[in-house]
N, C-alpha and C positions, 0 to 999 in steps of 0.2 A: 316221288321224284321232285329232285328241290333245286333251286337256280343255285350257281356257282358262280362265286367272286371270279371273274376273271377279265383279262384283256383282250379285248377284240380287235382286229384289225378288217376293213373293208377298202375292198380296192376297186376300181374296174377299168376299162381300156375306156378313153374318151374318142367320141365320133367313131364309137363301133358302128354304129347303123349307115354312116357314111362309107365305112368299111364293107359291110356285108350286101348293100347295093352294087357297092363294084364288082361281086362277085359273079354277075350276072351283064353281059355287054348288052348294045343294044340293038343284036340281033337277039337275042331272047338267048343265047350258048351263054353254057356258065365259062366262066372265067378261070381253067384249071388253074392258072399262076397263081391269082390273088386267094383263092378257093384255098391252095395249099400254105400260104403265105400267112391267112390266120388261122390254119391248122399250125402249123409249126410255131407263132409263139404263144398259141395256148400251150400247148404240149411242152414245152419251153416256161414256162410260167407255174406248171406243176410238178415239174423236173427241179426249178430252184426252189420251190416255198418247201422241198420237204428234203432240202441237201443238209442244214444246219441247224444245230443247237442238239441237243441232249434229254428234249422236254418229253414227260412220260404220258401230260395229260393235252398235248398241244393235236387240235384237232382242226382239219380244214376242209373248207367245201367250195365245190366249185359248181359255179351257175354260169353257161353263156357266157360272157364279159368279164363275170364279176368273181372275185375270189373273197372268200371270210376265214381268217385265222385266227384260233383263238388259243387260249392255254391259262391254267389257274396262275393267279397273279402271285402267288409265293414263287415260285419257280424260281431257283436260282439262276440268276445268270439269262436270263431266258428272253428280256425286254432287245438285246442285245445283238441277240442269234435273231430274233424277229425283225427286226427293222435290216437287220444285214440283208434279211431275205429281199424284205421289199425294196429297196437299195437295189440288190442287184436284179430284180424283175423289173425296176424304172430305168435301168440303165439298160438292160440289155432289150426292153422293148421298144427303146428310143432308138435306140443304134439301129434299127428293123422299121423304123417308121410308124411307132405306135405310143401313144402318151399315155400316160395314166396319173391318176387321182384318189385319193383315198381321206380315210379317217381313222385312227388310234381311239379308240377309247378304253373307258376300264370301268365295270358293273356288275351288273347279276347278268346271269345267261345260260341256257339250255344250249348246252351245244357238244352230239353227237352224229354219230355217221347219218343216223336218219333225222333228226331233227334241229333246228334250229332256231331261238327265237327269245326274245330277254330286251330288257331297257339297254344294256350295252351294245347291242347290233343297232337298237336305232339312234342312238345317241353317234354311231360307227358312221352310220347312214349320214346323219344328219351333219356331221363335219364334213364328210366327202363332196354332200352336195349342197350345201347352204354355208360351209366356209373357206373348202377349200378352194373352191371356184378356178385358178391357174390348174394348169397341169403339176400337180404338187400333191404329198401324200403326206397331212399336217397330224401331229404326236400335239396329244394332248398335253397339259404342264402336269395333270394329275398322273399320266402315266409315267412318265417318267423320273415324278418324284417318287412313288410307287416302285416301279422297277429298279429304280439305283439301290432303293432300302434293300431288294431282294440280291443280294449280288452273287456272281460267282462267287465258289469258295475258294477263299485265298485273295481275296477283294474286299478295300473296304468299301463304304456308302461312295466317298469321294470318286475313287477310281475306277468303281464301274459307271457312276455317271461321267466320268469324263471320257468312257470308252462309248457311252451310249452318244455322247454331245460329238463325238467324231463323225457320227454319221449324218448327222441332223446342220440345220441352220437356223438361223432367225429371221425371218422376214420381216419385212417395213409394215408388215400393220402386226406385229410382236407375235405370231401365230409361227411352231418353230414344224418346221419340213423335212423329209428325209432328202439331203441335199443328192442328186443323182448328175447333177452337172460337174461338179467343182469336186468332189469326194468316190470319186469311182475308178480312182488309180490302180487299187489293188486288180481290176477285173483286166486291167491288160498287161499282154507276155512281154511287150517294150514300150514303158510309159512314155519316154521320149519321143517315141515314132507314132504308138499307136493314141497318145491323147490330138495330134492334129489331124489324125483321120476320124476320131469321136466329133471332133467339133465341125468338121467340115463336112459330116455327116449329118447329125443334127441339122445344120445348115439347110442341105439339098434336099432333107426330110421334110420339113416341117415351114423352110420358108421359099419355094421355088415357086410356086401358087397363091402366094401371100396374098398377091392383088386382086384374087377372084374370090376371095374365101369372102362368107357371111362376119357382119360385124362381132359377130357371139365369139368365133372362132378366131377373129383379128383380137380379139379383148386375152386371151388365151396366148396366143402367140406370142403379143408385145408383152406379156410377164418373161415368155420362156428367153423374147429377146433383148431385156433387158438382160436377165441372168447370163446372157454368154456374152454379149457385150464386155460387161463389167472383167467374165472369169479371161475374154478374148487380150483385153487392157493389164490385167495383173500377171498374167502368162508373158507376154512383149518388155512389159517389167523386168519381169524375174528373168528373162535370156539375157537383156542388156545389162541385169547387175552382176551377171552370175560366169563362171567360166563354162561355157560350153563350146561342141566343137564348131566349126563352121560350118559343118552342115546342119547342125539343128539350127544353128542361127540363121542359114538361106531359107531354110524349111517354113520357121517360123515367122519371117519377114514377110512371107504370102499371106500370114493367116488377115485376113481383114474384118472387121468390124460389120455387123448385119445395117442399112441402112432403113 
């Protein structure tokens, strides 16, 4: 048995353990809502990582928290469908009031149903938790040079990396992200209606408690809240340049700025 070139991805729910304490109140009774609450988006987490792409050798495991997905790095088309996934597991566990964090890499690696373990899982590790540090799931520059070369077919080099750069961003210390704030239009049924309930969502999620949270967790937050700031700013933009009706224009005149 011999390690396989492949691409790894590692992910996991951030402040799970602050999670699974509230599972328990403090009469000692478990906590059915919450209890069922990170039932539902695990179960929800391995429902989308296995909705997409085409891949023959794309295998995934699930630990507690943490998810690893991997798949041989020729795959066509396959870098694509991957981050789509992760994409829509950072969007839709944000929308739910849960963040997540990961790392892309691409290596050698052992990875089937029963096992798993290679330079690429830790190299996966060690981006999740020594770079990605924000709520942010950061794609290496190797994978992605990597996966553009492998493209769908009927794709060139260009065009699939310009379908993989849709999902991604680039952040201010040049480390690129799968953007799940500003690029997660396609996951809802009326983008006009349902992106100011994403963001006023996020909002009540994640900054309603802001002033009692540990500074580790403030350090965290003021990443996610500069990011909706900015997308809160270029959305108010695009209403005032744009014809819309007036009610999305009343709609969006509420949305405000996190302070």
């Amino acid at each position: 048995m011999k390690y396989q070139k492949r691409i790894c991805c590692f992910i996991d729910i951030l402040g799970f353990k602050k999670h699974i304490d509230e599972t328990t109140k403090e009469t000692g009774e478990d906590n059915i809502k919450k209890i069922k609450s990170i039932k539902s988006v695990l179960k929800l987490s391995k429902r989308i990582t296995k909705d997409h792409g085409i891949s023959n050798s794309k295998v995934i495991t699930y630990f507690s928290d943490s998810i690893v997905i991997s798949y041989n790095y020729n795959e066509p088309g396959q870098l694509f469908y991957t981050l789509l996934d992760l994409l829509y597991v950072s969007f839709e566990l944000a929308n739910k009031g849960y963040l997540t964090r990961g790392g892309v890499s691409i290596g050698k690696l052992l990875h089937t149903k029963k096992y798993i373990f290679g330079p690429a899982l830790v190299d996966a590790y060690e981006i999740e938790s020594k770079k990605a540090i924000y709520p942010r799931i950061i794609v290496s520059e190797e994978v992605i040079k990597i996966g553009s070369k492998h493209s769908k077919i009927g794709h060139s080099e260009d065009d699939e990396r310009g379908y993989v750069m849709d999902l991604i961003d680039q952040d201010s210390d040049g480390l690129h992200y799968i953007d799940y704030i500003t690029k997660s239009s396609s996951e809802f049924d009326d983008p006009e209606y349902d992106l100011y309930l994403y963001i006023e969502n996020l909002k009540s999620n994640f900054f309603s408690n802001y002033d009692f949270e540990t500074d580790g967790v403030k350090e965290k937050l003021d990443w996610l809240k500069l990011k909706l700031n900015k997308y809160i700013t270029q959305i108010k933009e695009n209403i005032k340049n744009r014809d819309f009706s007036q009610e999305i224009v009343d709609i969006y005149s509420n949305l405000k700025e996190l302070k």
